[in-house]
C-alpha beads as a LAMMPS data file, in Angstrom:
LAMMPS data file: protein, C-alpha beads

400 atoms
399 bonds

1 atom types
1 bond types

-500.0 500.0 xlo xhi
-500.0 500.0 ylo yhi
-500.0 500.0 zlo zhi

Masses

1 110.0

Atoms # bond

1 1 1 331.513 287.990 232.377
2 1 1 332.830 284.456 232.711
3 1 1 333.621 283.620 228.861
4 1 1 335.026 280.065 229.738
5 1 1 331.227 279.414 230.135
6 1 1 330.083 278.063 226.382
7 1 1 327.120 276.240 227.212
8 1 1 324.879 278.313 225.125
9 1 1 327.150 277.893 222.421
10 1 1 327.633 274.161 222.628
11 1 1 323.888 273.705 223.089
12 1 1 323.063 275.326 220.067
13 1 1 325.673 273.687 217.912
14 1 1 323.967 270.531 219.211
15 1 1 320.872 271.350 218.297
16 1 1 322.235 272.481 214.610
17 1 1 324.122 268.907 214.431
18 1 1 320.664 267.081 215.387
19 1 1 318.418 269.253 212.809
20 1 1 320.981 269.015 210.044
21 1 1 321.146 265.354 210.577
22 1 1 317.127 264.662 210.795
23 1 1 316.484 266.874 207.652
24 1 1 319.834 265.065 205.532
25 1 1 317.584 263.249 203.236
26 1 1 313.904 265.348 203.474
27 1 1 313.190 268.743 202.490
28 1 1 315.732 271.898 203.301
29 1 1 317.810 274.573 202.156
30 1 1 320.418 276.938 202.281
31 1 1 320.064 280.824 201.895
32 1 1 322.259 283.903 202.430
33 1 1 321.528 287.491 203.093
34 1 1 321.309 290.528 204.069
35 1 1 319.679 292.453 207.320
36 1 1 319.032 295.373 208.627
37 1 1 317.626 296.311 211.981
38 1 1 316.581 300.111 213.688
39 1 1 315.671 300.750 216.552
40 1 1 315.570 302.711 219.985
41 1 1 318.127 302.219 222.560
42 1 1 317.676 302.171 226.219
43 1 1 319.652 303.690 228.771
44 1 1 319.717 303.961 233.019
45 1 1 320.466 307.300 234.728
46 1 1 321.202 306.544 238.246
47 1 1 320.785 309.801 240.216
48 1 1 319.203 312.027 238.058
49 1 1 315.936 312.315 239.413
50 1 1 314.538 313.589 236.330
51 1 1 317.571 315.895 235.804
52 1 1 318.826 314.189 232.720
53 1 1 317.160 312.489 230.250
54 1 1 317.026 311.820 226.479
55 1 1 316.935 314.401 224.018
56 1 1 317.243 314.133 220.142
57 1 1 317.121 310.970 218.067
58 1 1 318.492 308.509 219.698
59 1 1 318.658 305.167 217.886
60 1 1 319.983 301.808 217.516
61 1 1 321.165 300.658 213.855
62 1 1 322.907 297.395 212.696
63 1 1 323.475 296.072 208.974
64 1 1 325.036 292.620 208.654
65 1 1 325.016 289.731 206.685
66 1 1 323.510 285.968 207.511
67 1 1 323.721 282.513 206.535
68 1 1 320.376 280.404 206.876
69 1 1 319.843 276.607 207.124
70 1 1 316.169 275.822 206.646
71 1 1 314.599 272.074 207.297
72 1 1 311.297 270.614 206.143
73 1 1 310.168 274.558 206.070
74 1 1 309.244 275.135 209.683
75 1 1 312.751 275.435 211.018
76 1 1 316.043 277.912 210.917
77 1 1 319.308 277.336 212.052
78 1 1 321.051 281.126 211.366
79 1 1 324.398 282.762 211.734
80 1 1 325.399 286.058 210.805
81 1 1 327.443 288.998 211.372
82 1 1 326.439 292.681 211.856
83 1 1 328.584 295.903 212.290
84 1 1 326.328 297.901 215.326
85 1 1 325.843 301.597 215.955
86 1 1 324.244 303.267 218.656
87 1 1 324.086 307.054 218.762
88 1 1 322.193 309.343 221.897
89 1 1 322.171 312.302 223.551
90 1 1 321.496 313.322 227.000
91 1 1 319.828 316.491 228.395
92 1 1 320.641 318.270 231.572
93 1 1 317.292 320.325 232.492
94 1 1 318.260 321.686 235.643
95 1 1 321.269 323.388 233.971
96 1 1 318.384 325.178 231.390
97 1 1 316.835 326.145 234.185
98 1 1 319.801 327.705 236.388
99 1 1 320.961 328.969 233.238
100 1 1 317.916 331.164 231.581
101 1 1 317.324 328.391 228.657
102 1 1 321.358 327.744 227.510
103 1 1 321.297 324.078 226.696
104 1 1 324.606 321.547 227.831
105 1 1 323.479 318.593 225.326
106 1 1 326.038 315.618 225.019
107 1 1 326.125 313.535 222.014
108 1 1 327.864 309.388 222.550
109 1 1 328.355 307.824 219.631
110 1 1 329.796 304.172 219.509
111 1 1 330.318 301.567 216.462
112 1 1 331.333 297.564 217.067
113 1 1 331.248 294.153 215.385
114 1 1 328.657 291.698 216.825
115 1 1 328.040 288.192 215.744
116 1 1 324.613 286.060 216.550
117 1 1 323.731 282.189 216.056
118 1 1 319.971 281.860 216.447
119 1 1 316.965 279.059 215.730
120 1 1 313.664 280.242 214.337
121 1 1 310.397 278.421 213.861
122 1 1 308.026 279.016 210.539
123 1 1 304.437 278.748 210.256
124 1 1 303.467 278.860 206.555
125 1 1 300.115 280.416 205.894
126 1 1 300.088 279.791 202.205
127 1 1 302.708 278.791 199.489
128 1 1 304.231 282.048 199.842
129 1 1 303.904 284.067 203.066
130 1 1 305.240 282.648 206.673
131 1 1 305.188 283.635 210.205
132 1 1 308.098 282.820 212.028
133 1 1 309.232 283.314 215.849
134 1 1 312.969 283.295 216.761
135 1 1 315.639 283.798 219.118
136 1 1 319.011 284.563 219.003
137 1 1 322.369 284.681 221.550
138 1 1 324.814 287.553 220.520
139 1 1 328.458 287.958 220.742
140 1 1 329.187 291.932 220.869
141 1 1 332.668 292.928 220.080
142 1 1 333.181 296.103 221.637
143 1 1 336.945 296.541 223.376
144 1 1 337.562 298.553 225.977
145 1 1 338.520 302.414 225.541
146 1 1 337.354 305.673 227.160
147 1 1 335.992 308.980 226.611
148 1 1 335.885 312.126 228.132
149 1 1 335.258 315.798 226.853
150 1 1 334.988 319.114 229.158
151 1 1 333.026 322.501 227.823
152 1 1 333.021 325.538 229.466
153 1 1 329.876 327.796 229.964
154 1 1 330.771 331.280 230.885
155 1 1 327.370 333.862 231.094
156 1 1 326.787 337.029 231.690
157 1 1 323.462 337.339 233.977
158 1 1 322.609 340.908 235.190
159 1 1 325.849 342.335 235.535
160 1 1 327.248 339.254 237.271
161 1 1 329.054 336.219 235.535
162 1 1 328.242 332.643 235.736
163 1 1 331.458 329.755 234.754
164 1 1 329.953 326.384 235.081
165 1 1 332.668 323.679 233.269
166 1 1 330.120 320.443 232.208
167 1 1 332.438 317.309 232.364
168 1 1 330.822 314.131 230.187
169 1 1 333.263 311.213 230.248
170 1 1 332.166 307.509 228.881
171 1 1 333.738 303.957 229.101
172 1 1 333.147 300.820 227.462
173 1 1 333.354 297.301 229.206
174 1 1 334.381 295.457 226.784
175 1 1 332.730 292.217 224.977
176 1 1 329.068 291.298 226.232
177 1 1 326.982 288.974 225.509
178 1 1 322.899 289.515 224.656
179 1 1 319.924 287.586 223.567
180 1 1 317.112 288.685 221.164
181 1 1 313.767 287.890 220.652
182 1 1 312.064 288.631 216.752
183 1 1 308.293 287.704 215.668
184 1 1 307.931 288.381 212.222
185 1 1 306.252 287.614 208.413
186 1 1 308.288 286.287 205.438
187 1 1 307.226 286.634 201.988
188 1 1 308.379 284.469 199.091
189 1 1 309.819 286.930 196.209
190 1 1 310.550 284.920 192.609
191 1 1 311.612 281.561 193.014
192 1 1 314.506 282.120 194.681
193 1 1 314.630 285.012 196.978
194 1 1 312.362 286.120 200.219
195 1 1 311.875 289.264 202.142
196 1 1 311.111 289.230 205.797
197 1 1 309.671 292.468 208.327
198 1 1 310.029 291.705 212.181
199 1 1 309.611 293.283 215.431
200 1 1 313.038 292.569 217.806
201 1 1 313.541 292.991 221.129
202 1 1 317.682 292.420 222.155
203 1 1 318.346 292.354 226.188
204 1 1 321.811 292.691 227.135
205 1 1 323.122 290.609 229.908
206 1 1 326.403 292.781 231.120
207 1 1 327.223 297.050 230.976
208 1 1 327.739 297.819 227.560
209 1 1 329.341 300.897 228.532
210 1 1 329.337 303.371 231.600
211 1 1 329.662 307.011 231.892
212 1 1 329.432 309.945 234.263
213 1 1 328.198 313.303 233.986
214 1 1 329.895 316.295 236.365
215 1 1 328.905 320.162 236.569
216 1 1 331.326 322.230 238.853
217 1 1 330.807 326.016 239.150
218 1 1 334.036 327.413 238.511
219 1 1 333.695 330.838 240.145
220 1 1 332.370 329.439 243.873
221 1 1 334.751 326.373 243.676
222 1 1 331.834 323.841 244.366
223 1 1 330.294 320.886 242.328
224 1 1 326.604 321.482 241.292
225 1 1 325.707 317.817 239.715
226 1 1 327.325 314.629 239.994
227 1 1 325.586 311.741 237.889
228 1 1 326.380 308.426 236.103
229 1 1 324.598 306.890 233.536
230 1 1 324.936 303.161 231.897
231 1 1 323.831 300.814 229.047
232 1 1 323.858 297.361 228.626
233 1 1 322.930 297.673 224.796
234 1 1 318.989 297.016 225.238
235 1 1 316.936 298.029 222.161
236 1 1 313.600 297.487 220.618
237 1 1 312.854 298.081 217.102
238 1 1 312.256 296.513 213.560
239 1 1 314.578 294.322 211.245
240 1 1 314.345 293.882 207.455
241 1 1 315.554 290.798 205.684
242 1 1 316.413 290.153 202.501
243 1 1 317.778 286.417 201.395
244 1 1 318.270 284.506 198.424
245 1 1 318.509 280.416 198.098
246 1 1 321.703 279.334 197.682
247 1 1 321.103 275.155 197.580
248 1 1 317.474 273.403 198.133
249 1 1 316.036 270.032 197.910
250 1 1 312.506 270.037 197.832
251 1 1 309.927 267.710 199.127
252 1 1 309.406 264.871 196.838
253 1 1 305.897 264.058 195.438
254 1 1 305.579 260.518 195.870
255 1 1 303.633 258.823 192.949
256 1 1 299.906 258.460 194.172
257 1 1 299.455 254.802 195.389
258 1 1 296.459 253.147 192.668
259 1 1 294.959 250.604 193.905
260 1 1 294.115 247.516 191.380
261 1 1 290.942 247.665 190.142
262 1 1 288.880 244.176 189.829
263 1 1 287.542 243.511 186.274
264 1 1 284.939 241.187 186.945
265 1 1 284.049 238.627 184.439
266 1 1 281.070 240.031 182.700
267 1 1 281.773 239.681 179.096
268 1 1 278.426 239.953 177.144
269 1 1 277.327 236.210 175.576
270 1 1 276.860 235.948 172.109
271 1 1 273.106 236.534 172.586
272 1 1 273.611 239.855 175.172
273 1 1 273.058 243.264 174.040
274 1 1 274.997 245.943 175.858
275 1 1 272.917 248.716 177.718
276 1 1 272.099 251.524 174.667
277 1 1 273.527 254.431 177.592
278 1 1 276.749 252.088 177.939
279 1 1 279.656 254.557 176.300
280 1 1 281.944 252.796 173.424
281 1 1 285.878 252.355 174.660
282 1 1 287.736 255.000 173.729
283 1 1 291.729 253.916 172.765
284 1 1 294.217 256.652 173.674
285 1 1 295.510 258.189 171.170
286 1 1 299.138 256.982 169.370
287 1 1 300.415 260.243 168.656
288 1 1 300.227 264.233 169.175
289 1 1 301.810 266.627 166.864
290 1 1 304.060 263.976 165.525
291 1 1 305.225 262.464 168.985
292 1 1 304.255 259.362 170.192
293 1 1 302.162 258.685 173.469
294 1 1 302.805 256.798 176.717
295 1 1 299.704 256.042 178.890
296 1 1 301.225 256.767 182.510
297 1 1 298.140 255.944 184.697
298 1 1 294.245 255.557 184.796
299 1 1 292.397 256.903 187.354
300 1 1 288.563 257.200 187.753
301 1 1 286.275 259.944 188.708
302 1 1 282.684 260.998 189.578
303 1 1 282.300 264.046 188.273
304 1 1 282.096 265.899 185.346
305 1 1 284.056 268.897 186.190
306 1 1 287.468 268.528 187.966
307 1 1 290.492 270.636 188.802
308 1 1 293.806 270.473 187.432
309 1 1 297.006 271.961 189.369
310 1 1 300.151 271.426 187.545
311 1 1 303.944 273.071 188.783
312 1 1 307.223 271.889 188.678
313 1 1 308.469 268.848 190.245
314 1 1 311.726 268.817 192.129
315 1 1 313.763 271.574 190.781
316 1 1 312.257 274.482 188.749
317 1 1 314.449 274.238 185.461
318 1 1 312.541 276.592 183.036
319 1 1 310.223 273.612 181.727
320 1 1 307.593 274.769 178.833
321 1 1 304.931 272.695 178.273
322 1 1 301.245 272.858 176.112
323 1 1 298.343 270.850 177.875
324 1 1 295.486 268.853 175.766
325 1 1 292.548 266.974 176.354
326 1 1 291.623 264.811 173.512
327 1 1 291.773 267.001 170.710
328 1 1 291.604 270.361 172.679
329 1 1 293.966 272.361 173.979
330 1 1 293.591 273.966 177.400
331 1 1 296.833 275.156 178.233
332 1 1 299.403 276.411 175.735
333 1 1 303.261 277.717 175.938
334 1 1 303.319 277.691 180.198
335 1 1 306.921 277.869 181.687
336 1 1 306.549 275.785 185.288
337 1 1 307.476 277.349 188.336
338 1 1 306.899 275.686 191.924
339 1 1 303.917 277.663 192.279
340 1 1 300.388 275.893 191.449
341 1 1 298.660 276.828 188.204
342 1 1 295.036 275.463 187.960
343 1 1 292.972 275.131 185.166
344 1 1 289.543 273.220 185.295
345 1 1 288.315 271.148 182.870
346 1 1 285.062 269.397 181.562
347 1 1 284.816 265.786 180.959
348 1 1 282.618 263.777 178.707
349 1 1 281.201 260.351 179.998
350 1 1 284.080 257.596 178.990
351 1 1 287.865 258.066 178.721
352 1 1 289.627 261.158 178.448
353 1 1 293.044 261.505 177.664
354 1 1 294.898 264.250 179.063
355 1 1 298.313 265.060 177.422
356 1 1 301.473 266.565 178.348
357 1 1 303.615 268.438 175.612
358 1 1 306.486 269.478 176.005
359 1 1 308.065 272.529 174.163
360 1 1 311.428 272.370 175.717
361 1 1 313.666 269.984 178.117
362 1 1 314.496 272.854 180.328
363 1 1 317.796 272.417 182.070
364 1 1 317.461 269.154 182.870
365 1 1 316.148 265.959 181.346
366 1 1 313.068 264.912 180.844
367 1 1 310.388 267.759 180.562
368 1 1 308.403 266.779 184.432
369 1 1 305.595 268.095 185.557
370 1 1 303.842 267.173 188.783
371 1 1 299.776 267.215 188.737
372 1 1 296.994 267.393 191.478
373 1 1 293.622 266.111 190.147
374 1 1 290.793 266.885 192.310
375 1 1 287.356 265.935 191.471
376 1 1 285.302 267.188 194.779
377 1 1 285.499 264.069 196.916
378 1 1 289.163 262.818 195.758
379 1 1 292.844 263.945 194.657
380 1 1 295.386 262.410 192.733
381 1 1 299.037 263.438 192.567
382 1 1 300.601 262.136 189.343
383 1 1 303.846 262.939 187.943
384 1 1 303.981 262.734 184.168
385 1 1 307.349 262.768 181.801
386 1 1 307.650 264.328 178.509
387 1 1 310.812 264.642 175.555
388 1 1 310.637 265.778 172.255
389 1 1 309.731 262.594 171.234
390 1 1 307.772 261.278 173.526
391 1 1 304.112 262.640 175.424
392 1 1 302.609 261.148 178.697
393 1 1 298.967 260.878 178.923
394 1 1 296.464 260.629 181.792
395 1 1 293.459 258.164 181.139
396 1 1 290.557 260.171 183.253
397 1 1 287.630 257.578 183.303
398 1 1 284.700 259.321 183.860
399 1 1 281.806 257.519 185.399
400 1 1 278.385 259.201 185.981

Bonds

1 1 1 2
2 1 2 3
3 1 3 4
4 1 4 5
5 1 5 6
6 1 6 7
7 1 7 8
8 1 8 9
9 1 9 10
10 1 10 11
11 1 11 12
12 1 12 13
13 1 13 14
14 1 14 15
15 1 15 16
16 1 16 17
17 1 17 18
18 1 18 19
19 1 19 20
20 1 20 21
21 1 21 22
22 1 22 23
23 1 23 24
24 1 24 25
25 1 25 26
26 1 26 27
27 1 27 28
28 1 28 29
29 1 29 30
30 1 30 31
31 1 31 32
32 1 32 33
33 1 33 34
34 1 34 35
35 1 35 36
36 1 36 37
37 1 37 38
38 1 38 39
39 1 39 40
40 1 40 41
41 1 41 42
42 1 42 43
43 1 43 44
44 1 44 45
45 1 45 46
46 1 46 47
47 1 47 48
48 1 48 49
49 1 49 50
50 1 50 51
51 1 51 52
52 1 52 53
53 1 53 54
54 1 54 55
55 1 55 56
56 1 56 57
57 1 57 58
58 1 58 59
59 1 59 60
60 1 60 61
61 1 61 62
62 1 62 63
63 1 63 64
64 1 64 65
65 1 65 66
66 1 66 67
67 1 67 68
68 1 68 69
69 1 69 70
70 1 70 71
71 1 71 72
72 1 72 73
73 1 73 74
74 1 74 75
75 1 75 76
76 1 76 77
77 1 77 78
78 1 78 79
79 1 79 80
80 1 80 81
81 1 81 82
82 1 82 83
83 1 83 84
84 1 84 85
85 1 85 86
86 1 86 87
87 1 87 88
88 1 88 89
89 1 89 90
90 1 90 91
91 1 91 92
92 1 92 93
93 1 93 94
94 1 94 95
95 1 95 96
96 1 96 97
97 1 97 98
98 1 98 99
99 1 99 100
100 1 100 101
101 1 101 102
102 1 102 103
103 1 103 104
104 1 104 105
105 1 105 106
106 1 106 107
107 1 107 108
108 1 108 109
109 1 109 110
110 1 110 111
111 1 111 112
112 1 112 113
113 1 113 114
114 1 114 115
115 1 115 116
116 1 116 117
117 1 117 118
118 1 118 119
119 1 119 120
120 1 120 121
121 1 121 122
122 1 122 123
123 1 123 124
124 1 124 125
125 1 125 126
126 1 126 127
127 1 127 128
128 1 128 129
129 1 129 130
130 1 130 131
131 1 131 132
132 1 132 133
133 1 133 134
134 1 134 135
135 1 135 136
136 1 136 137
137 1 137 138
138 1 138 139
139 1 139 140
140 1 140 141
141 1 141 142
142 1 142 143
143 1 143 144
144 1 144 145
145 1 145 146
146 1 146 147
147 1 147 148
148 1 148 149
149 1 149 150
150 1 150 151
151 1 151 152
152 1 152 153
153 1 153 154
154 1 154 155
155 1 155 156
156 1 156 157
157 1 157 158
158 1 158 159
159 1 159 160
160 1 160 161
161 1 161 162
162 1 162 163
163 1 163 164
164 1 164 165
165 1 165 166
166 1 166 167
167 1 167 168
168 1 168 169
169 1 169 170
170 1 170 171
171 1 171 172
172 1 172 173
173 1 173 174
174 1 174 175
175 1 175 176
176 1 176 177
177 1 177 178
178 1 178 179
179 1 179 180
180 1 180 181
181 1 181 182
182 1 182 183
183 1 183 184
184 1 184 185
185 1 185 186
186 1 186 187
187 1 187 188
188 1 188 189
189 1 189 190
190 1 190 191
191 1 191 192
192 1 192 193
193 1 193 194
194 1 194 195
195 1 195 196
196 1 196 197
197 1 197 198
198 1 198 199
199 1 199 200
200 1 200 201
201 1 201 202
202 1 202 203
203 1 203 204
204 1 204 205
205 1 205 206
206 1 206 207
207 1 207 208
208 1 208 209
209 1 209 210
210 1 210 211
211 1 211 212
212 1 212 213
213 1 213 214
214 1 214 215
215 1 215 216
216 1 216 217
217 1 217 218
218 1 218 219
219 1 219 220
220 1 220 221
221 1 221 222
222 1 222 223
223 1 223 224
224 1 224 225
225 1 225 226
226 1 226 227
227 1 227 228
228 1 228 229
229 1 229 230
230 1 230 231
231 1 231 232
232 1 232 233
233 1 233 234
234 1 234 235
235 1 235 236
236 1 236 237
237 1 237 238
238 1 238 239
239 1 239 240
240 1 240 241
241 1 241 242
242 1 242 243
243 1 243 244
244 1 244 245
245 1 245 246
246 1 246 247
247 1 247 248
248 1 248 249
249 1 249 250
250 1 250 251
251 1 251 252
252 1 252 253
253 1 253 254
254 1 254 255
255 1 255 256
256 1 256 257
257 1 257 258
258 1 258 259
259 1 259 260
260 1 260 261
261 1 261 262
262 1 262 263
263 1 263 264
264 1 264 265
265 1 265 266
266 1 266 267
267 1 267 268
268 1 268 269
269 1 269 270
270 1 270 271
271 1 271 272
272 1 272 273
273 1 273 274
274 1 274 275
275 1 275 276
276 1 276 277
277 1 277 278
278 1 278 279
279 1 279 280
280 1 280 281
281 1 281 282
282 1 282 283
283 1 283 284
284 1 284 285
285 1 285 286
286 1 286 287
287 1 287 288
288 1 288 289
289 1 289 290
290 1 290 291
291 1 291 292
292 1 292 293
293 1 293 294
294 1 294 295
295 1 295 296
296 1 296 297
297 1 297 298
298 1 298 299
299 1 299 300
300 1 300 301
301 1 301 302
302 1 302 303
303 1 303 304
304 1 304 305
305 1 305 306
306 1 306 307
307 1 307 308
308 1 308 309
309 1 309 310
310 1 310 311
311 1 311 312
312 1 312 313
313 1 313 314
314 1 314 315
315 1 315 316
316 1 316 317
317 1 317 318
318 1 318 319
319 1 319 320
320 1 320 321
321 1 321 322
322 1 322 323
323 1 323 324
324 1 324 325
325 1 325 326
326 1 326 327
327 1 327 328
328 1 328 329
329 1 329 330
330 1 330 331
331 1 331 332
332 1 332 333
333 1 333 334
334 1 334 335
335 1 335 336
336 1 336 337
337 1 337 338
338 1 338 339
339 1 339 340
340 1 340 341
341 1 341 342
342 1 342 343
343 1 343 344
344 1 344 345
345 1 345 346
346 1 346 347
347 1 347 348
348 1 348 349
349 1 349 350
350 1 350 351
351 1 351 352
352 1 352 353
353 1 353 354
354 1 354 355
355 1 355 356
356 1 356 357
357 1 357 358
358 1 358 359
359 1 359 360
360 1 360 361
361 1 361 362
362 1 362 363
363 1 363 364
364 1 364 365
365 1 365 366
366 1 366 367
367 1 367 368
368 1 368 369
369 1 369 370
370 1 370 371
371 1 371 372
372 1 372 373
373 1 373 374
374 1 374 375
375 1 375 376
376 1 376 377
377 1 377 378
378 1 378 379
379 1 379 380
380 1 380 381
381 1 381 382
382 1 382 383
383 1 383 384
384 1 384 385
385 1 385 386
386 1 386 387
387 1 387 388
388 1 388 389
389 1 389 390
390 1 390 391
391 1 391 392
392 1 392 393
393 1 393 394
394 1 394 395
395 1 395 396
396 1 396 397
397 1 397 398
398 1 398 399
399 1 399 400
C-alpha cells in the first residue's frame, strides 16, 4: 500500500481544524478514556473446499485509550490508540477423516499497536442518554516477520503405519490500513463521566497476514493437501467505552428577553372606588433570614399552578441553595447539579415573591442558579444570583 497517499489523513485534520474553529466560542468539550472492543475475526481459505475451517474460539480483542473533542453535543472529533490481538484456529477435516478421528488443529496468535482518528455524530434523546453513529480510519502497526511450525503424525492402523508431517507456516505484511463503522448508545454517568455500548464493524483494506497449510505423507513420498489461507484483519463485534470530561464550556442560558410592559394611565380619581375583587399590591419583601433582597425580574402568568426547574448555570461548582415563596419554603438544603430539578408550586392571585437562598458560594462566586418557569402556555428562563448577604427574588404576578 502506497503510504505517500495521506488524503484521508489531511481531510480529516481539516475537518477537525473547521469544527474546532466553529465550536471556539459555543458549547464543547474535552474527554479522555478508555475502550475496549471483542469481537470475531474473519478469515479466507482459498482452496479448501470445505477442508479447513474454523474451530475453537476465535476472536478479535483490542484495549486502548482515546482522546475526545465534542462540539455543541452532536459532534466527535476522536483519536486514540489500542494494542490489538487476534487469536484462531484452523481445522483440517479431511485429515480426521483419513485418520480415524486424530485431530491436526493449528492455533495463530498475533499482537500489534494500531492507532485510529475518527468523527462521530450524537443524537441526544434526553439529558442523559445519546445515540451516536461514527466512523473511523485505522493505522495498524504490525511489521513484518514469519512463522512456521511442522508436527509429525505417525499411526498405527491395522498392522500398517501411517507418517503424515502437517506443515502450518504464517506471514505478516506489514502496516495496513482499515476503516470502521460503530452505531451505538451513550449514557451520562455523574457529572463528569459517560459510558458508551456499540456494535463495530472494521474492514481492512490490504492482507493483514498470509499463511499456508501443507500435509505430505512421509511413507509414499507424495503431498496430500496444499492450501493457503489469508486475513486482512476484518472483524465484527462490540466496543465498551468509558470517558471522563477533562475541560467543558457549556451552553450559555441567555437571560429571557422581557418585553416592557405599558402602564396605562388609569389612576383612580379622587371620587373612584377600586373594583372590591381588585387584589392590594403586595411589596417584596426587604429581607430573608437576615439577608437583604434584590428584585431581579417580574414576569406575569395565567395560571395558578406553574412549574419550576432550577440546575446549575455554567459550571456545576457544588452550589447549595434553600428555595421560598413568600413565607414558605419549598425547597430546602439542594446541592445543584446540571441536571433539572422541578418542583411545582401554587400561586395566590397578586405578587409572589420567589426567593433564592443560598447556603454556600460553592467554588466559585456568586451562588447562580438558572430557572425555567413554565406556566402551560409560556416559559421563562431566568438566572438569579445569591451571596451570603444578599437574596434574588422573582416577582410572579399572577393574573386570573
Amino acid at each position: 500500500m502506497d503510504f505517500d497517499k495521506r488524503y484521508p489523513v489531511n481531510n480529516f485534520f481539516t475537518i477537525l481544524l473547521s469544527v474546532v474553529c466553529l465550536s471556539a466560542t459555543a458549547q464543547h468539550s474535552l474527554r479522555f478514556g478508555a475502550l475496549t472492543d471483542a469481537g470475531i475475526p474473519y478469515h479466507t481459505f482459498q482452496k479448501s473446499r470445505g477442508v479447513l475451517g474454523g474451530k475453537g474460539f476465535n476472536f478479535q480483542s483490542n484495549w486502548g485509550l482515546c482522546l475526545q473533542y465534542k462540539a455543541f453535543n452532536r459532534i466527535g472529533l476522536e483519536v486514540g490508540i489500542t494494542q490489538n490481538y487476534t487469536r484462531w484456529k484452523i481445522q483440517d477435516k479431511e485429515f480426521e477423516r483419513r485418520n480415524d478421528g486424530y485431530k491436526a488443529l493449528t492455533t495463530n496468535h498475533n499482537s500489534y499497536w494500531g492507532y485510529y482518528a475518527g468523527l462521530y455524530i450524537y443524537q441526544p434523546v434526553s439529558d442523559e442518554t445519546s445515540f451516536f453513529l461514527g466512523g473511523a480510519m485505522n493505522w495498524n502497526s504490525v511489521g513484518k516477520y514469519q512463522n512456521s511450525i511442522t508436527e509429525n503424525f505417525y499411526i498405527e492402523r491395522d498392522g500398517s503405519f501411517i507418517s503424515e508431517d502437517v506443515t502450518t507456516s504464517v506471514s505478516y505484511l506489514g502496516n495496513n490500513t482499515s476503516y470502521f463503522g460503530e452505531l451505538g448508545m451513550e449514557q451520562k454517568i455523574g457529572d463528569r463521566s459517560t459510558l458508551s455500548l456499540g456494535l463495530k464493524l472494521n474492514l481492512g483494506q490490504a492482507l493483514l497476514s498470509s499463511g499456508s497449510y501443507r500435509v505430505y505423507d512421509v511413507i509414499n513420498q507424495k503431498e496430500l493437501v496444499n492450501d493457503q489461507f489469508s486475513s486482512k484483519g476484518t472483524f465484527g463485534g462490540i466496543t465498551v467505552k468509558y470517558s471522563f470530561t477533562l475541560l467543558e464550556k457549556k451552553k450559555r442560558v441567555p437571560p429571557p428577553k422581557v418585553k416592557p410592559q405599558q402602564v396605562a394611565d388609569n389612576k383612580p380619581k379622587p371620587t373612584d372606588t377600586p373594583p372590591a375583587n381588585q387584589p392590594k399590591p403586595k411589596p417584596a419583601p426587604a429581607k430573608v433570614e437576615g439577608r437583604e433582597v434584590k428584585l431581579a425580574q417580574k414576569i406575569t402568568v395565567r395560571h395558578p399552578t406553574v412549574r419550576v426547574q432550577v440546575w446549575d448555570h455554567q459550571e456545576v461548582d457544588g452550589d447549595r441553595i434553600s428555595l421560598k415563596l413568600d413565607e414558605m419554603w419549598i425547597m430546602q438544603n439542594y446541592t445543584l447539579t446540571e441536571k433539572k430539578k422541578e418542583v411545582v408550586i401554587s400561586l395566590k392571585p397578586g405578587a409572589n415573591f420567589f426567593t433564592l437562598h443560598a447556603l454556600n458560594l460553592g467554588k466559585l462566586s456568586p451562588n447562580t442558579a438558572a430557572m425555567l418557569i413554565i406556566d402551560g402556555t409560556q416559559e421563562y428562563k431566568i438566572v438569579l444570583e445569591s451571596t451570603m448577604t444578599q437574596s434574588g427574588t422573582i416577582e410572579i404576578n399572577y393574573v386570573p
